[in-house]
PyMOL commands that place a pseudoatom at each C-alpha (Angstrom):
pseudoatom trace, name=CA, resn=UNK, resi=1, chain=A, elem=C, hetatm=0, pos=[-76.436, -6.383, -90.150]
pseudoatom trace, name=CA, resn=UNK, resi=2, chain=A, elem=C, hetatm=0, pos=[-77.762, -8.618, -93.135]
pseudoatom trace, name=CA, resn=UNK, resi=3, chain=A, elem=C, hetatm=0, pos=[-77.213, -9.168, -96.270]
pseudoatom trace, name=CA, resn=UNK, resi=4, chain=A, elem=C, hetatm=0, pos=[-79.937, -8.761, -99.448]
pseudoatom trace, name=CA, resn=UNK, resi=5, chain=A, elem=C, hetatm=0, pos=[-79.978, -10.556, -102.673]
pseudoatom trace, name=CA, resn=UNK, resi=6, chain=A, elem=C, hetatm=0, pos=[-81.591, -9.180, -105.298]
pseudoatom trace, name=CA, resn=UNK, resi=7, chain=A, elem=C, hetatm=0, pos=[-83.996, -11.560, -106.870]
pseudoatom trace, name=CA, resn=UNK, resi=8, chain=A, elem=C, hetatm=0, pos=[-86.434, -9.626, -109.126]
pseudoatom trace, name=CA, resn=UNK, resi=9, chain=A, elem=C, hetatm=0, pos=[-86.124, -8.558, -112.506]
pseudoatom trace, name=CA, resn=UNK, resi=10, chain=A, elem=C, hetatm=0, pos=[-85.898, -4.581, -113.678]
pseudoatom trace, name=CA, resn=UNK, resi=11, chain=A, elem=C, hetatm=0, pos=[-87.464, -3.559, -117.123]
pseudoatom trace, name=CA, resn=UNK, resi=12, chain=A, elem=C, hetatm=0, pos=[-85.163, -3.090, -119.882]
pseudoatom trace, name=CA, resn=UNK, resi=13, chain=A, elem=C, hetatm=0, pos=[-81.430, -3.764, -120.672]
pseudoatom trace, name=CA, resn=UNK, resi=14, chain=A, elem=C, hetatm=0, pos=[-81.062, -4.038, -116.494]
pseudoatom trace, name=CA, resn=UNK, resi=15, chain=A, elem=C, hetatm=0, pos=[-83.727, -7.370, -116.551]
pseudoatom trace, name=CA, resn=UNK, resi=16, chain=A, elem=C, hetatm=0, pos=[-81.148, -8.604, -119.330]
pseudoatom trace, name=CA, resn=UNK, resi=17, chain=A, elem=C, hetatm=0, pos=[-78.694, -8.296, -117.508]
pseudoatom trace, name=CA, resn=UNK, resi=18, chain=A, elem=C, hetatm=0, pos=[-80.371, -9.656, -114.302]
pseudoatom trace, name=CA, resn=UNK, resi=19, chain=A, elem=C, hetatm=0, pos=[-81.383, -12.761, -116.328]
pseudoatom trace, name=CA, resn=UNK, resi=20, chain=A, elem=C, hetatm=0, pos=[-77.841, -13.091, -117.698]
pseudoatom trace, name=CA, resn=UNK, resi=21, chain=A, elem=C, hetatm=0, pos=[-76.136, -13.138, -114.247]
pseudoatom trace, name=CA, resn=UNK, resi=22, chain=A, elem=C, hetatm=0, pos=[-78.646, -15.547, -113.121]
pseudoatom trace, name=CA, resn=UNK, resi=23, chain=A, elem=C, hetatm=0, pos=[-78.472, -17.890, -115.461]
pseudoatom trace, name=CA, resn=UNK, resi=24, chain=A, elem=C, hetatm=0, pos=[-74.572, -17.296, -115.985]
pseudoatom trace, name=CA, resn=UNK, resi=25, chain=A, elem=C, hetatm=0, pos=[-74.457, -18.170, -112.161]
pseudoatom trace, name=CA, resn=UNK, resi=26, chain=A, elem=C, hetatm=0, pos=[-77.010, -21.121, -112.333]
pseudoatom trace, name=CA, resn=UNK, resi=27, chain=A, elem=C, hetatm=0, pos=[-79.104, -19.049, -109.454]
pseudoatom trace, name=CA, resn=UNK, resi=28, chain=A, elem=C, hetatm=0, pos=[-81.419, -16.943, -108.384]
pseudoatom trace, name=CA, resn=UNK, resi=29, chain=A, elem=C, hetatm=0, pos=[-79.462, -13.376, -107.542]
pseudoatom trace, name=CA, resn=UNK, resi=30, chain=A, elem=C, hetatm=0, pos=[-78.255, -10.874, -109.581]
pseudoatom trace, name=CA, resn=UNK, resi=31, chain=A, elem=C, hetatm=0, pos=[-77.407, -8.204, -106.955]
pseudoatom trace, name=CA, resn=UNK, resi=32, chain=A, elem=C, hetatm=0, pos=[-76.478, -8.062, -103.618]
pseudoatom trace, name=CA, resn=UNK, resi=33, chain=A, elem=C, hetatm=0, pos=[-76.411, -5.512, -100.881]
pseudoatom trace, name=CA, resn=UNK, resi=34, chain=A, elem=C, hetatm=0, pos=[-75.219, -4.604, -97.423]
pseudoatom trace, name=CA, resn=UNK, resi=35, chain=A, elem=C, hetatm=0, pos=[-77.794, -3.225, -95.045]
pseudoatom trace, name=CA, resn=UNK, resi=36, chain=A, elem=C, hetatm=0, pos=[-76.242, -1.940, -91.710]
pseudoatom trace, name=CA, resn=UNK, resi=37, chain=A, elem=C, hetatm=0, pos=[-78.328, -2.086, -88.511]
pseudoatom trace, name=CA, resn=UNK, resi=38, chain=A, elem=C, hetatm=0, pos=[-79.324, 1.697, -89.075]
pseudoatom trace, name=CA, resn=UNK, resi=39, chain=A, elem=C, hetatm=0, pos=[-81.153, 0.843, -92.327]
pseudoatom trace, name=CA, resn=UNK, resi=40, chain=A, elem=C, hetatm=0, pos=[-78.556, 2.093, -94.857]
pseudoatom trace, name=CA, resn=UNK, resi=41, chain=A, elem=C, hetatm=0, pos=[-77.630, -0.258, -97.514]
pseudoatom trace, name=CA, resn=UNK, resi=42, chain=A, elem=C, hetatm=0, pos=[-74.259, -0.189, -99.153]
pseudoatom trace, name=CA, resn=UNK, resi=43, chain=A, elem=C, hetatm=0, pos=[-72.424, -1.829, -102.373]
pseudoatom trace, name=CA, resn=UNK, resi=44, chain=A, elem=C, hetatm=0, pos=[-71.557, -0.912, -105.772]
pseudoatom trace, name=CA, resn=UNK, resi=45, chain=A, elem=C, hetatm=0, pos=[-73.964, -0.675, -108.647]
pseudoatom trace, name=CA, resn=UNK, resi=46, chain=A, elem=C, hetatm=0, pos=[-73.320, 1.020, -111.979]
pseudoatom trace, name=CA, resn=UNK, resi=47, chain=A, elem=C, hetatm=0, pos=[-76.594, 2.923, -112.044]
pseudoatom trace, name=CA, resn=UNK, resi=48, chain=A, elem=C, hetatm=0, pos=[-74.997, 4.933, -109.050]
pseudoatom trace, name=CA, resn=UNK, resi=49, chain=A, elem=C, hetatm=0, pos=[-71.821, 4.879, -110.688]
pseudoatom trace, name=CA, resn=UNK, resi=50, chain=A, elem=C, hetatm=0, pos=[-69.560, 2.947, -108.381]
pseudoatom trace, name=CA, resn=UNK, resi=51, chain=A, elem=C, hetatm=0, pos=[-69.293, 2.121, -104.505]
pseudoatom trace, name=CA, resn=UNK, resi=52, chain=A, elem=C, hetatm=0, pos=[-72.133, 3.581, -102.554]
pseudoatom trace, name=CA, resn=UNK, resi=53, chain=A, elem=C, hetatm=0, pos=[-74.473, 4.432, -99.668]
pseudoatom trace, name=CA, resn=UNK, resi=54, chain=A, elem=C, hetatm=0, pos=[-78.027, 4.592, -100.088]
pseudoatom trace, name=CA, resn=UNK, resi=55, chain=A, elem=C, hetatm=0, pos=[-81.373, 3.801, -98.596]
pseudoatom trace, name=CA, resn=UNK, resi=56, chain=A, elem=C, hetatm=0, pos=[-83.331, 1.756, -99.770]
pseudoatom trace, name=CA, resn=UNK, resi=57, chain=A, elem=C, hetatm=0, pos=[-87.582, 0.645, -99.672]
pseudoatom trace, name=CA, resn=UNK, resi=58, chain=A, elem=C, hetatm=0, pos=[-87.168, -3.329, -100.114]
pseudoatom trace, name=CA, resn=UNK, resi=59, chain=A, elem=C, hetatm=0, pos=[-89.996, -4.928, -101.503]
pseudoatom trace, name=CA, resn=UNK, resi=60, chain=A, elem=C, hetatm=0, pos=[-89.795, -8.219, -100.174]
pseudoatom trace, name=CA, resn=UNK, resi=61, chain=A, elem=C, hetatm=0, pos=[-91.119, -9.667, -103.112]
pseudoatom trace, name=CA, resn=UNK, resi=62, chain=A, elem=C, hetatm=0, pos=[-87.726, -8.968, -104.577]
pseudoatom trace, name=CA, resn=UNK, resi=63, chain=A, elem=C, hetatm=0, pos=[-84.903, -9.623, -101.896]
pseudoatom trace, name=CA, resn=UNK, resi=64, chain=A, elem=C, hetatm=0, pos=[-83.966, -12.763, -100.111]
pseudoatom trace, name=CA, resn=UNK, resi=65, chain=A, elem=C, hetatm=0, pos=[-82.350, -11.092, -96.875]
pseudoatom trace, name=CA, resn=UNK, resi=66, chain=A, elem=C, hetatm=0, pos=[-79.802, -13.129, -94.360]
pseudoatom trace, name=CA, resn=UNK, resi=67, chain=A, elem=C, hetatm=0, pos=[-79.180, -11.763, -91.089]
pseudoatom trace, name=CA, resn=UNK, resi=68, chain=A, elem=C, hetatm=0, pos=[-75.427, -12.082, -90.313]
pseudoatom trace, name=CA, resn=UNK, resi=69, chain=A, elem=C, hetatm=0, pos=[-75.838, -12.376, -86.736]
pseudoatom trace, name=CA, resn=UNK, resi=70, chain=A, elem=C, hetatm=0, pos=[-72.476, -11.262, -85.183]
pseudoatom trace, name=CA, resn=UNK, resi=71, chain=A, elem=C, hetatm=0, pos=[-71.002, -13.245, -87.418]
pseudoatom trace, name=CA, resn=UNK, resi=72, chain=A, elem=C, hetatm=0, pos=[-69.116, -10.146, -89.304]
pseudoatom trace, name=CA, resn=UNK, resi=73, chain=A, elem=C, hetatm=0, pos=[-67.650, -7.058, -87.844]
pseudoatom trace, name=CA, resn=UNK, resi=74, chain=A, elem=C, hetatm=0, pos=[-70.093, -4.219, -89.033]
pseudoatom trace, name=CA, resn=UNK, resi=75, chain=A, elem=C, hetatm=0, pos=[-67.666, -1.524, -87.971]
pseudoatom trace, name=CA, resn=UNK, resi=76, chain=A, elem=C, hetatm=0, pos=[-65.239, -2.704, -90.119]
pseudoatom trace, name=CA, resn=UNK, resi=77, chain=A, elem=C, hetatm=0, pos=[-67.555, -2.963, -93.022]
pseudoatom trace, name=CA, resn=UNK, resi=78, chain=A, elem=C, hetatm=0, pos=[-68.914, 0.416, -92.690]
pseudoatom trace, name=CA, resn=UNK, resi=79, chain=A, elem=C, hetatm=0, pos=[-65.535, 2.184, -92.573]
pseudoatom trace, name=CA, resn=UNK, resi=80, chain=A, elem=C, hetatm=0, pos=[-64.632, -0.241, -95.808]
pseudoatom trace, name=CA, resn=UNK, resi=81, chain=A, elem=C, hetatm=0, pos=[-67.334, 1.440, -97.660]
pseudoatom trace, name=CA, resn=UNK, resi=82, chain=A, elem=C, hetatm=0, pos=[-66.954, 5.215, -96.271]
pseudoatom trace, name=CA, resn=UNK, resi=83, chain=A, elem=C, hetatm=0, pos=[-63.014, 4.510, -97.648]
pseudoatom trace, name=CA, resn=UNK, resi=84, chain=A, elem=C, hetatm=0, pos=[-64.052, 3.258, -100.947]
pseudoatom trace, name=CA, resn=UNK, resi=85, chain=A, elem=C, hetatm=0, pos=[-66.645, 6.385, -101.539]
pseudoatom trace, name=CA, resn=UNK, resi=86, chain=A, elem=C, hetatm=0, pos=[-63.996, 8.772, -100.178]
pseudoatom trace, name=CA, resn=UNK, resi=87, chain=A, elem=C, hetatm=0, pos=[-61.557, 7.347, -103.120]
pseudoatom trace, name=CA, resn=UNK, resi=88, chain=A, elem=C, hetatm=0, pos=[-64.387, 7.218, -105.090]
pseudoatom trace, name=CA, resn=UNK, resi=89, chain=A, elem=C, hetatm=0, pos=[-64.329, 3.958, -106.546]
pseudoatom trace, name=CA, resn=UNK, resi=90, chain=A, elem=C, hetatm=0, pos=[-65.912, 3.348, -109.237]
pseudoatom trace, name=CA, resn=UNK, resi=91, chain=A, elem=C, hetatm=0, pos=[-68.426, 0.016, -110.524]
pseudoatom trace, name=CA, resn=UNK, resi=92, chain=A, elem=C, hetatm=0, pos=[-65.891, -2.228, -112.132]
pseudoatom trace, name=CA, resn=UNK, resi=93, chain=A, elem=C, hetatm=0, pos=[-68.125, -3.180, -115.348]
pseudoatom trace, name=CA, resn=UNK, resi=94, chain=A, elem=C, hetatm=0, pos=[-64.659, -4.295, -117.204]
pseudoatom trace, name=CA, resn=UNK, resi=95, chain=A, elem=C, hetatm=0, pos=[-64.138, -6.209, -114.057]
pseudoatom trace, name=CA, resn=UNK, resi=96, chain=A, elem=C, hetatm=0, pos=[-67.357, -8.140, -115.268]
pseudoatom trace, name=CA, resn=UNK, resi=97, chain=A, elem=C, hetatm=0, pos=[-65.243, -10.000, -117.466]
pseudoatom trace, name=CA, resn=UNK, resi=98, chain=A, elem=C, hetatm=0, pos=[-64.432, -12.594, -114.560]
pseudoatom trace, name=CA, resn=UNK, resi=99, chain=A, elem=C, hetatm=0, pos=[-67.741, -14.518, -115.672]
pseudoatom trace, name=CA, resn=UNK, resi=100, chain=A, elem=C, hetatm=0, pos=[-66.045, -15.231, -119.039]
pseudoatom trace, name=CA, resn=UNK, resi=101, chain=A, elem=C, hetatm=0, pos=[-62.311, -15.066, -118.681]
pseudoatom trace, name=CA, resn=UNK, resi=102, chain=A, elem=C, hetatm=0, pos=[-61.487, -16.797, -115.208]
pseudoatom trace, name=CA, resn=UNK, resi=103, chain=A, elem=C, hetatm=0, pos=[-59.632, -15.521, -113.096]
pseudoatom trace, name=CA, resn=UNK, resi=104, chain=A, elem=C, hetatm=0, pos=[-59.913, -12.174, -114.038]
pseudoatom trace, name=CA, resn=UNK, resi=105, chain=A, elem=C, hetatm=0, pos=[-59.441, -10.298, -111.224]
pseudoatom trace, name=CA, resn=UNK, resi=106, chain=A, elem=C, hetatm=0, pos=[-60.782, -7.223, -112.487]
pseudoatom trace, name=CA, resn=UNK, resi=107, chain=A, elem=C, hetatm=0, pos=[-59.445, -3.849, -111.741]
pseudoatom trace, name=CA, resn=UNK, resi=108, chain=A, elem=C, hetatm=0, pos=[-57.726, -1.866, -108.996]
pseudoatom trace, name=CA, resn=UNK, resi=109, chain=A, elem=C, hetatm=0, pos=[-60.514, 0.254, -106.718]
pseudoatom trace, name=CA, resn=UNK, resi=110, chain=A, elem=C, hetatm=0, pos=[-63.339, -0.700, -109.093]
pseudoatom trace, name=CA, resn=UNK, resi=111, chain=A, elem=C, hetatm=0, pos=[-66.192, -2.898, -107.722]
pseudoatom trace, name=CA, resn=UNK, resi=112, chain=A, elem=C, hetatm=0, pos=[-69.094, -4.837, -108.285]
pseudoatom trace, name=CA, resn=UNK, resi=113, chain=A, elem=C, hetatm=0, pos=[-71.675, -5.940, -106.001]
pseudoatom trace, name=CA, resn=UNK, resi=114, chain=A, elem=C, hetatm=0, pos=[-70.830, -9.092, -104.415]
pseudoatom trace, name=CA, resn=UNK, resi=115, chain=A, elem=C, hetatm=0, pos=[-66.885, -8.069, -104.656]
pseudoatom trace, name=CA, resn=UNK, resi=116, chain=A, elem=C, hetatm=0, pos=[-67.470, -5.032, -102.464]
pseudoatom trace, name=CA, resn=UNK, resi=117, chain=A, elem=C, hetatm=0, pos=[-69.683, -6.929, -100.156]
pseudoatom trace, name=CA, resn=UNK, resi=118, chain=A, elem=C, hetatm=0, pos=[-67.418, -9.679, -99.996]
pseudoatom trace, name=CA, resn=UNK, resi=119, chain=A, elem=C, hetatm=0, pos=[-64.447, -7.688, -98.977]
pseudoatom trace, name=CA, resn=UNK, resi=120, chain=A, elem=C, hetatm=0, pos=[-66.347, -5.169, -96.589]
pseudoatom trace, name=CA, resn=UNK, resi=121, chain=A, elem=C, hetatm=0, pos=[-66.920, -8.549, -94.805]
pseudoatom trace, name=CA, resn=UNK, resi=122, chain=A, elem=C, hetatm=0, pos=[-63.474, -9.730, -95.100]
pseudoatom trace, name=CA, resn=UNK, resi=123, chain=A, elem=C, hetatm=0, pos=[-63.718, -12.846, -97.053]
pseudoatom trace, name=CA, resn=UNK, resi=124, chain=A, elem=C, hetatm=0, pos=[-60.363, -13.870, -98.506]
pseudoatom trace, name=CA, resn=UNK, resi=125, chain=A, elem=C, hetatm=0, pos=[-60.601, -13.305, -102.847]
pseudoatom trace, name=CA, resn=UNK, resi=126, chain=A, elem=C, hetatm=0, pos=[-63.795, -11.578, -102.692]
pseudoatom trace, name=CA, resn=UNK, resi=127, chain=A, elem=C, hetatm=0, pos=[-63.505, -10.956, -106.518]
pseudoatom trace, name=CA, resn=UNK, resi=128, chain=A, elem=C, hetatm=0, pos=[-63.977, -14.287, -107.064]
pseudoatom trace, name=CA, resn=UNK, resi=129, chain=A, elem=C, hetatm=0, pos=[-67.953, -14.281, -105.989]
pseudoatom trace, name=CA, resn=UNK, resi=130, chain=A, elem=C, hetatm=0, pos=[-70.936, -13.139, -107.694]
pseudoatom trace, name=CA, resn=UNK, resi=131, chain=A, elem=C, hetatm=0, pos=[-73.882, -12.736, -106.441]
pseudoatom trace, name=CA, resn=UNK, resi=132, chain=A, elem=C, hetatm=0, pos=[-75.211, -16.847, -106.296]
pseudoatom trace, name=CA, resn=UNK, resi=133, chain=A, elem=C, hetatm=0, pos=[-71.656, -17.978, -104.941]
pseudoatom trace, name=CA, resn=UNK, resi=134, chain=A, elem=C, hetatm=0, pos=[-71.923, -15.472, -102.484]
pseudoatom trace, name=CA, resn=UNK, resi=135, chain=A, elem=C, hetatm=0, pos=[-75.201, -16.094, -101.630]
pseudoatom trace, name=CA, resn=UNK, resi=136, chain=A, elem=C, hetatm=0, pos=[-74.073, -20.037, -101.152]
pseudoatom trace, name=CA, resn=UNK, resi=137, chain=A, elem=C, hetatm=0, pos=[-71.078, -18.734, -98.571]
pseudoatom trace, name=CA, resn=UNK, resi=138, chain=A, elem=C, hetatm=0, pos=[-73.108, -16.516, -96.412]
pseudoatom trace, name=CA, resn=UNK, resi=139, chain=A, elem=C, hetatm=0, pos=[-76.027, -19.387, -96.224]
pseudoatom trace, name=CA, resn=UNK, resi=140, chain=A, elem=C, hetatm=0, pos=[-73.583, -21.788, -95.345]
pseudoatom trace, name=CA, resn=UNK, resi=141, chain=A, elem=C, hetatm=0, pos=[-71.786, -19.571, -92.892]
pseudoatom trace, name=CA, resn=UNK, resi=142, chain=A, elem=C, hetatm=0, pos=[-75.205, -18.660, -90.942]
pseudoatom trace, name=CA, resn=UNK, resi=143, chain=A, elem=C, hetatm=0, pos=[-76.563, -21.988, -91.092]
pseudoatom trace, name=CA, resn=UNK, resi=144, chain=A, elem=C, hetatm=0, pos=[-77.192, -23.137, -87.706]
pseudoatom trace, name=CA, resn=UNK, resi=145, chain=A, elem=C, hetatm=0, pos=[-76.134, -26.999, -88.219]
pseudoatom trace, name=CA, resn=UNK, resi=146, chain=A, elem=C, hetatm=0, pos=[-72.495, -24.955, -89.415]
pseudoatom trace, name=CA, resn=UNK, resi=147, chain=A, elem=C, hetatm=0, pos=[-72.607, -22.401, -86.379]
pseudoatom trace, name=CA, resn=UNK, resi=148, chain=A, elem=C, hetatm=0, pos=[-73.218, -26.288, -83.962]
pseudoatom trace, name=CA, resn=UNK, resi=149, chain=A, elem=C, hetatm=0, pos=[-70.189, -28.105, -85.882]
pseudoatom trace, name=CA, resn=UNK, resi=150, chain=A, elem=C, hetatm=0, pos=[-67.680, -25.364, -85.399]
pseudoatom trace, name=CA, resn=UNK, resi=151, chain=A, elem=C, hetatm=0, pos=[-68.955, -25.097, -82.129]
pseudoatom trace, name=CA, resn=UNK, resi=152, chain=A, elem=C, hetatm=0, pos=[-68.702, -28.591, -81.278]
pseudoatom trace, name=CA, resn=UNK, resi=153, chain=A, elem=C, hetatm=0, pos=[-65.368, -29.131, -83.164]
pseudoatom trace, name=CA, resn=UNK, resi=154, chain=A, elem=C, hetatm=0, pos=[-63.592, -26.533, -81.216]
pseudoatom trace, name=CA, resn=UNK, resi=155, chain=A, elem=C, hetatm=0, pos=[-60.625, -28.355, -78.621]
pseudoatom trace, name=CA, resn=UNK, resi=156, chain=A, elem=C, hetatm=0, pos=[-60.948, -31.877, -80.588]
pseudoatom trace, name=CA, resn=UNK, resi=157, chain=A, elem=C, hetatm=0, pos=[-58.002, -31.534, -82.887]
for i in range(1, 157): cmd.bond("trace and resi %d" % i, "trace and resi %d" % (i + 1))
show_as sticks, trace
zoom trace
């Protein structure tokens, strides 16, 4: 399983609004997605209208991708997101608000992007990341100078 960060820019009102979460975010990402070892790619996007499966042709130009490793249980992910679409839950633009009123929280089985990734990988608060911050916590987490100190720090407490 790995993760992919959006890191193009769409024509139209969706490059605004790819500019304006980068720049909100000081980064480079303004969208984030699953992708499962089979090749499907999951998270919520308001062009699809909420919480979603869906393949995908990455252009590489376009994605920064981080392979979790085992890191992250990819069972539990997938049956995260097959629970979500079965309640249909829906792209939480309202929830958006989060950038600008902190700490919004946004609403009740409405996601975004890095929100839905976050909690199909069980990180605690997921609504607090966007797509940079998230990007940040993953890098860190798969880093292998992090994956050495946690090894090495186990038993001396």
């Amino acid at each position: 399983m790995k993760v992919a960060f959006y890191i193009g820019t769409r024509p139209g009102i969706a490059g605004l609004y790819n500019r304006l979460v980068r720049w909100w975010e000081n980064g480079t990402s303004s969208h984030v997605e699953l992708v499962f070892s089979d090749g499907i790619s999951a998270s919520a996007s308001l062009a699809d209208e909420g919480v979603r499966f869906k393949y995908i042709q990455f252009n590489p130009a376009n994605w920064v991708f981080i392979d979790l490793g085992n890191l992250f249980d990819e069972d539990y992910a997938r049956k995260w997101f097959i629970s979500r679409i079965k309640e249909r839950a829906k792209y939480d633009w309202f929830g958006q608000l989060r950038f600008f009123i902190a700490p919004y929280q946004g609403s009740a089985n409405r996601y975004w992007c890095s929100e839905a990734v976050g909690a199909a990988l069980q990180l605690r608060d997921p609504w607090r990341y966007g797509p940079n911050p998230l990007r940040i916590v993953i890098e860190e987490m798969t880093a292998p100078h992090r994956a050495r100190f946690f090894v090495a720090s186990q038993g001396k407490r």
